[in-house]
N, C-alpha and C positions, 0 to 999 in steps of 0.2 A: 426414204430419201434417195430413192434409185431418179440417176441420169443414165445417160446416153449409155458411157462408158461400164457402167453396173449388167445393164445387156450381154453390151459387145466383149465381157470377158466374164460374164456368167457369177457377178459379186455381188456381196447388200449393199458395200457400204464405200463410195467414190475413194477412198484412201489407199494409196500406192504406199509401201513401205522399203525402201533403201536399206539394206541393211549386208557389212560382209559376213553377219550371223548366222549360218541356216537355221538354229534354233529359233531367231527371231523370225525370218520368213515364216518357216513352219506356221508358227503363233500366229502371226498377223493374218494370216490367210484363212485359216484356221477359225478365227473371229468375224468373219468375216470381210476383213481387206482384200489386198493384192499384195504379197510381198516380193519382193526382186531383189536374189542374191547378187551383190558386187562383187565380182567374180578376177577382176585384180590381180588379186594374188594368189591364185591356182593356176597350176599347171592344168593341160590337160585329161590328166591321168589324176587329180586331184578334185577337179571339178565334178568327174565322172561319179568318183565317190560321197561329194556334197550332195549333188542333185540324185543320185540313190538310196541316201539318208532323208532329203526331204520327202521326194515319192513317198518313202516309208513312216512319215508323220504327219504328212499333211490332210491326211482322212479325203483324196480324191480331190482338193483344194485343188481349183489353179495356183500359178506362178509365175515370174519371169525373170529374166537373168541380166542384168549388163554387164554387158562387156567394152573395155575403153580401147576405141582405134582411134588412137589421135590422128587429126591433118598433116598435122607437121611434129618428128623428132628425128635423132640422128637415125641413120639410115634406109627413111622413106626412099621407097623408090629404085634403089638398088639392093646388093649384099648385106642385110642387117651384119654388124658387128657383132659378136659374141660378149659375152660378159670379161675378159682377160685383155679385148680389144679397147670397149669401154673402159675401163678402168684405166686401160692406157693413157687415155682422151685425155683424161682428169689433171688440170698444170698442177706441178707438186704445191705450189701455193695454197691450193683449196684442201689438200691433204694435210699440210703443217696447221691451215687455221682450223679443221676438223679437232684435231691433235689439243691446241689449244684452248676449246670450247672445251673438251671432255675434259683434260687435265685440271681446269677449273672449279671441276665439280669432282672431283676424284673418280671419273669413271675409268674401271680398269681397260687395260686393251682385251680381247678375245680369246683365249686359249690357245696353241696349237694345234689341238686336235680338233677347237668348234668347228663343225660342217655346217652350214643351215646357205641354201640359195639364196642370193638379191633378192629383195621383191621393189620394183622398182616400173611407175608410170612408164610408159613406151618403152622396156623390155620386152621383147621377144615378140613384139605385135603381130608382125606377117603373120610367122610360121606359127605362134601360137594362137592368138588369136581365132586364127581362121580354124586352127582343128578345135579348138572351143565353140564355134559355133556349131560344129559337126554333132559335138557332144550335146551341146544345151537342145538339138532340133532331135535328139534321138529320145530325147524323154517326152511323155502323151502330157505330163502337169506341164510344162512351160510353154505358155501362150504368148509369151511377149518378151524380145530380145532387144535391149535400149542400149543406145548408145552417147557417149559425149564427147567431148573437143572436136566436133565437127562433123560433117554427114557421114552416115558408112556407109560403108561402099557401097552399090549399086548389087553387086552380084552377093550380097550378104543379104540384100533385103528380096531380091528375088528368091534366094535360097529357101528365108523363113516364108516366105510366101506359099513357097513350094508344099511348103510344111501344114500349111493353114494357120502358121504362127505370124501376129502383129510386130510391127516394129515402130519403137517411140526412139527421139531424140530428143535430149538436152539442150537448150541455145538461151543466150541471154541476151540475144540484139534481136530486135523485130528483123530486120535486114538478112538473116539469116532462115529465116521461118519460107519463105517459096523456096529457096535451095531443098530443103529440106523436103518439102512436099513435092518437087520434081524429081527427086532422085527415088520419092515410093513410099517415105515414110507415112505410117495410118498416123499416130498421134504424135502431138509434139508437149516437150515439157518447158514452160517457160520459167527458168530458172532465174529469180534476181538475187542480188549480191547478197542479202541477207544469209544466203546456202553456207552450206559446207562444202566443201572441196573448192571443186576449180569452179568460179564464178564469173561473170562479167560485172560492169559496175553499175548496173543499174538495178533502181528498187522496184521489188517485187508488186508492189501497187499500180506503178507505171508498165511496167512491162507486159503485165498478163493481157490486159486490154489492148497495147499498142499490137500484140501478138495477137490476140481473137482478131480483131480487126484485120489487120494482115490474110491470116489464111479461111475467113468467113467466118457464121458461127456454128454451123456443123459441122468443121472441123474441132475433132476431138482433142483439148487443150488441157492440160492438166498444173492447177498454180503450183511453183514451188517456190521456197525464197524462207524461210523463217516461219515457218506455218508449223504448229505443234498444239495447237486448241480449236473448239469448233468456233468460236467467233473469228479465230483468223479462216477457218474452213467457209462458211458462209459467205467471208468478203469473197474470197477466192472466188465461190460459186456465183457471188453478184455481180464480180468482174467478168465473167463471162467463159468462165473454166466449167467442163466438167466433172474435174473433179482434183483431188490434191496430190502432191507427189511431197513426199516426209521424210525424212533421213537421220536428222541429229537425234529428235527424241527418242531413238532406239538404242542409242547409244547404252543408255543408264537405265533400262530395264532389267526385269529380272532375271529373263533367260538370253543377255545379251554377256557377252565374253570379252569385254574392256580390261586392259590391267587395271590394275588396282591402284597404283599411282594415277593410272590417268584417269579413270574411273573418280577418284576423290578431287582431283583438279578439275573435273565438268562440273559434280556435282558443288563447289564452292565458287562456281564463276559466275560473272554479270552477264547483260546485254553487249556491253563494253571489253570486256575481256576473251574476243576475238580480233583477229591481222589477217586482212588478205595478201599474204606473203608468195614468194616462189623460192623459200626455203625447203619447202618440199618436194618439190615436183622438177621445177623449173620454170612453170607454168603459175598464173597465181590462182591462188589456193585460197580457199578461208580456212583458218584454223584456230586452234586454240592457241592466246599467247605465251610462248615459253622462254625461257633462257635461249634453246635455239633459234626461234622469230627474232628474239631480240639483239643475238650475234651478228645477224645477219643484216641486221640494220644498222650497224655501229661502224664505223668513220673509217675505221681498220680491216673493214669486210672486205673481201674479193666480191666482183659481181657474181651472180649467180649464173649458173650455166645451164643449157639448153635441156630439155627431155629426150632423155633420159640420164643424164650423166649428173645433175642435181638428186635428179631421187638415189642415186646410188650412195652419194654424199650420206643424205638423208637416213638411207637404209643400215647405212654404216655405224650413222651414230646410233640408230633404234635398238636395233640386234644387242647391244654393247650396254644401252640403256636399261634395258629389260631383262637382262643380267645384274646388273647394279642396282634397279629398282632407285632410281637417281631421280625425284616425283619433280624437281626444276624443269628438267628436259623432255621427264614426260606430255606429250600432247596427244592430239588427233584431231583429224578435219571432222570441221564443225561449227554450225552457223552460231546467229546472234540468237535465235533462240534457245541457247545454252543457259541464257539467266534465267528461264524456267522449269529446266530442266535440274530439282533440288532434290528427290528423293528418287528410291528406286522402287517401282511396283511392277508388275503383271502386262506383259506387253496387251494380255486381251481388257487392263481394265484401263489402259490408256486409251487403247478403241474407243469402246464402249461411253469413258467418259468426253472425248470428241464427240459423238454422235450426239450425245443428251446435250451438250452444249450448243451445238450445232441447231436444234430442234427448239432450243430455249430461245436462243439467236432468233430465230426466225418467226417464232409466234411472237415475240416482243416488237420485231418490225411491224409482220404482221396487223399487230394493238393499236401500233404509229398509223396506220393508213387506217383503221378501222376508227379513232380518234377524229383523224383530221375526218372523216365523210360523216362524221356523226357532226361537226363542228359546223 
């Protein structure tokens, strides 16, 4: 089942895997996918150490990394603010109804002595960011450096260029897809609202084609949007993609490191039991629904504030959560294909069982044409 992109990064099997796991990267690559650490929330003196644990497990596997440079948060463009400054930002309103949400559920406050960094969407992006790319182009496994909320940079993708390394972006409006291919990038991910994380609102059925079409069809397109089976893999590949980009179903694997609250909160959720919110981020996000999506939708809410000063909110409460093991509050980003996502197995016999579906998929069309010419 090799396409285009199976080549041009030296893989079996078209499937891109998402994941902030390196255990899971490892695995999926391993199996033969692509796996691409979300890279987030490392520093980069933390990163350095993921991607030297991957090298060390992935038996010579490629790899690749995302990293998030969003368009627009506080401090694009001039002096980013420090995290003491940020928090400044923050009206004490949004801190009192913080206060409130937890008291609700009897989460304690933090200890005196807890140390643990923010990890928060558009913190630290310039300066760190950019010495992450430094790091992710210093390893020979990492072929392909992606990026979302918007084009990056111009001298990020000359950089990996430099390197002989590709660069993919995330977009969920056709409208966005030449930006994207003028500024350098090789593939693009057409991500519909079905995804996890930050999404735009259109479905992934509509958009992967409105998207092929846009940038030709040898440009290399990759469906993403709720895709966790090879029948959704096959449409994917009918729509005109070379191949898929996956993210949720990693989530509840076996070598994937979800807490346990929120770990049993995916595994017990529908199709329906995700909110594309900016309770996270600031940004809107799909996620899983919790006591906090649903604070934040309630009549007494303050609105939500910009990237990065929502995620810190966010951050705030998680740290605090995951001390309390408080499984209401528990979530994570996370698409609509959460309602299949019910048991937890073997990242490689998730593969594996995509592919065989995938192939089952296809001879049955296959049948359909072979039917009708017989007819």
């Amino acid at each position: 089942m090799r396409t285009p992109v199976c080549d041009k990064f030296g893989i079996e099997f078209p499937i891109f895997a998402f994941s902030h796991c390196r255990d899971v990267v490892a695995a999926v690559s391993r199996a033969g996918g692509f796996g691409v650490l979300g890279a987030l929330a490392y520093t980069p003196e933390e990163l350095e150490i993921e991607l030297k644990w991957i090298d060390d497990h992935v038996e010579g596997k490629p790899y690749g990394v995302d990293l998030v440079m969003p368009a627009n948060y506080i401090g694009k463009g001039g002096k980013q603010p420090d995290e003491a400054e940020l928090r400044a930002m923050i009206p004490q309103e949004h801190w009192d109804y913080l206060e409130k949400v937890l008291a609700e559920y009897n989460v304690p406050p933090l200890p005196e002595d807890f140390h643990e960094r923010a990890r928060a969407a558009g913190l630290g992006v310039d300066d760190q960011a950019t010495r992450s790319v430094d790091v992710a182009l210093s390893h020979d496994g990492v072929r392909l450096l992606v990026n979302a909320l918007g084009p990056p940079p111009r001298e990020v993708v000359d950089k990996a260029h430099d390197h002989g390394v590709l660069v993919a972006a995330l977009i969920g409006n056709k409208h966005h897809a030449q930006k994207q291919v003028d500024i350098g990038v090789d593939m693009i991910v057409a991500q519909g609202t079905e995804a996890g994380g930050h999404t735009g609102d259109v479905a992934t059925m509509v958009l992967v084609p409105e998207i092929v079409d846009a940038v030709g069809p040898d440009f290399p397109v990759l469906a993403a949007g709720g895709i966790g089976t090879g029948r959704q893999m096959a449409a994917g590949l009918a729509l005109g993609a070379q191949g898929v980009w996956t993210g949720s179903i990693w989530l509840t694997v076996a070598e994937a490191d979800t807490a346990t609250e929120a770990l049993e909160n995916l595994l017990a959720a529908d199709s329906r039991s995700t909110v594309r919110s900016k309770a996270m981020t600031g940004k809107p996000a799909r996620q899983l629904r919790t006591a906090w999506t649903d604070a934040w939708e309630a009549e007494d809410a303050p609105k939500t504030l910009p990237m990065p000063l929502q995620g810190l909110l966010w951050g705030e409460m998680a740290r605090r959560v995951s001390r309390s093991h408080t499984k209401e509050l528990s979530g994570f980003p996370v698409g609509q294909i959460v309602g299949r996502m019910n048991n937890v197995r073997p990242a490689q016999e998730v593969i594996f069982e995509m592919v065989e579906e995938w192939i089952a998929t296809t001879e049955r069309l296959a049948g359909l044409l072979d039917n009708s010419a017989a007819s």
